[in-house]
N, C-alpha and C positions, 0 to 999 in steps of 0.2 A: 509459446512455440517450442522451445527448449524441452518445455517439460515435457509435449507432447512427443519429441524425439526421445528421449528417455522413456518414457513409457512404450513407446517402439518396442527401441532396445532391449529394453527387459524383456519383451515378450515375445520377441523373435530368440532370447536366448533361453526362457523357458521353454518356447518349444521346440528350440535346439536341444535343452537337457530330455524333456519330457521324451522324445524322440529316439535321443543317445539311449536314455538308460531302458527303455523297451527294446531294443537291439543288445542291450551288453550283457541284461542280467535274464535267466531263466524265471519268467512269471508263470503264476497259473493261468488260465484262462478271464479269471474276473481279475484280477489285477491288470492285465494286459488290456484288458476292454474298459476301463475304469481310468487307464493313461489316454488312451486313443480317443474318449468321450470328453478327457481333459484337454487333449491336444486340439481335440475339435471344436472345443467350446473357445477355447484362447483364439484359433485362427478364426472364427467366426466374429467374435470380440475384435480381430484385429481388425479385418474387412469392414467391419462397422464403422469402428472411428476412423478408418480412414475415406469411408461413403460421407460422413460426416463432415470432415475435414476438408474435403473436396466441394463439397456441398458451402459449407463455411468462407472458403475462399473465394467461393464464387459470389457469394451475397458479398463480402466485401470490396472485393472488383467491381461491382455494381453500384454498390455505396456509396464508392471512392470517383468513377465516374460521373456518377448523379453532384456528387458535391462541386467536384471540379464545373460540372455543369451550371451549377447555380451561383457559385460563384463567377463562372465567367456573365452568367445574367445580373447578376447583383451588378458587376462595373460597367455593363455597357447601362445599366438603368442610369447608376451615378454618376457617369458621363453627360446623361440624359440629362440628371435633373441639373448638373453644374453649367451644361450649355443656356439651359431653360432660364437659371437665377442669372450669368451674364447677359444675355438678352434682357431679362425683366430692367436688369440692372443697368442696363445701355439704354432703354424705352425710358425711362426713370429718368435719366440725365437728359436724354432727348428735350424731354417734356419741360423739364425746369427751365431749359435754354430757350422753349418755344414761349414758354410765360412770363421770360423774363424781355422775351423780346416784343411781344404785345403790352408789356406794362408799360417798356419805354416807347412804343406809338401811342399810347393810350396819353400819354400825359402834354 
């Protein structure tokens, strides 16, 4: 993210200079149109990455929601299955006590 600040920067001040110095200095006509095709290509370059950036962010917004999403599915599943193992686990005990109480009628 940094870098992509920095690469900004620099390019908002290249065509800060590109701009300055077709204003300061007397060009010819092809020199003059040769900055302007430069200035245009850099703002056009910049509009890009930052369609991109935008673009980028949003998939990870997205991403970032989906996950949150699945993880809150993951723990209500794991809830699920830890109520499901208590139960089994409780029926389990149930039963032992019900077998143990039919052995001692049986005998």
């Amino acid at each position: 993210m940094n870098n992509l600040i920095n690469k900004e920067k620099n390019l908002n001040n290249l065509i800060e200079k590109l701009s300055n110095l077709s204003k300061s200095y007397s060009h010819d006509t092809t020199t003059s149109d040769k900055l302007k095709k430069e200035r245009d290509y850099f703002l056009s370059e910049k509009n890009e990455l930052e369609k991109r950036h935008n673009e980028l962010s949003r998939e990870q917004k997205y991403l970032k929601n989906k996950i949150t999403s699945l993880e809150q599915e993951l723990n209500k599943k794991s809830e699920i299955q830890e109520k499901f193992s208590r139960e089994i686990d409780e029926l389990s005990q149930e039963t032992e006590e019900l077998v143990e109480e039919i052995d001692k009628w049986q005998m």
